[in-house]
N, C-alpha and C positions, 0 to 999 in steps of 0.2 A: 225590373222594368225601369224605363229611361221616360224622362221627359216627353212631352211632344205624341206620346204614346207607342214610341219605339222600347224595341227590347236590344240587348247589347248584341245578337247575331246578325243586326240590321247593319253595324258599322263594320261587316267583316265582309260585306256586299256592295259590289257597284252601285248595282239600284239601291239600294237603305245611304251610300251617301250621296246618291244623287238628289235622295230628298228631302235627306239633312241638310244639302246645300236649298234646294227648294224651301226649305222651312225657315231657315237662314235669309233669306231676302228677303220672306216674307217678313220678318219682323225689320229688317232694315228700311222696307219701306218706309216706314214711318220715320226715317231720316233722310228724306227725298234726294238734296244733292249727293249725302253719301252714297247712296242707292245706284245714284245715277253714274257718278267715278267711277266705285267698283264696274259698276257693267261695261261703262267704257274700256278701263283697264283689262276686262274679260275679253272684249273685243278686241283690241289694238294692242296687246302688252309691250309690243316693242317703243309704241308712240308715247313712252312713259321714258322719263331720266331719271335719274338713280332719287334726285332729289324729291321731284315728283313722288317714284314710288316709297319712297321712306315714309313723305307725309300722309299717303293713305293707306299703311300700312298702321300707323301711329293712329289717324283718326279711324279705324278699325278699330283696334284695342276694346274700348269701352262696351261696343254692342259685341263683341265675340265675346268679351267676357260672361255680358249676360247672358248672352246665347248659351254657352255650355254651364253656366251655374244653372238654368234653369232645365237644359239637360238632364244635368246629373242630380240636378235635386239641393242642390246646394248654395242655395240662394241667403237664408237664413246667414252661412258661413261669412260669404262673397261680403253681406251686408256688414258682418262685425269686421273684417279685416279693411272695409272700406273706412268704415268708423276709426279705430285706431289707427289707421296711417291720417285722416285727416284730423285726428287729436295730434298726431307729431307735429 
């Protein structure tokens, strides 16, 4: 069993990732203008330049991570490799 209370035949289906993408914003809400670009971006992709899209591609990063550590259960992990890179 997965995160979210998905099982792993949910991401082998349209609908299981439509509501992973579903499940996905919903925790991005809580980073409002993030929330807001990506769905812009979802709306208009071409009204995006390359630059544009690299930098919300980059301030993604951070909540997609958590998003699938918390997935897969491996949040504990995520939290010690976040620890050692910011001891370097």
């Amino acid at each position: 069993m997965l995160g979210f209370g998905l099982d792993f035949a949910a991401l082998a289906t349209r609908d299981g990732l439509v509501g992973l993408d579903r499940l996905f914003l919903e925790r991005l809400a809580a980073e409002p203008d993030l929330h807001r670009r990506l769905l812009a971006a979802r709306a208009a992709p071409d009204a995006l330049d390359a630059k544009a899209e690299g930098e919300l591609v980059v301030a993604l990063g951070p909540p997609l991570e958590g998003f699938v550590a918390a997935l897969f259960g491996i949040e504990a992990e995520l939290d010690a490799i976040t620890a050692e890179t910011a001891a370097l």
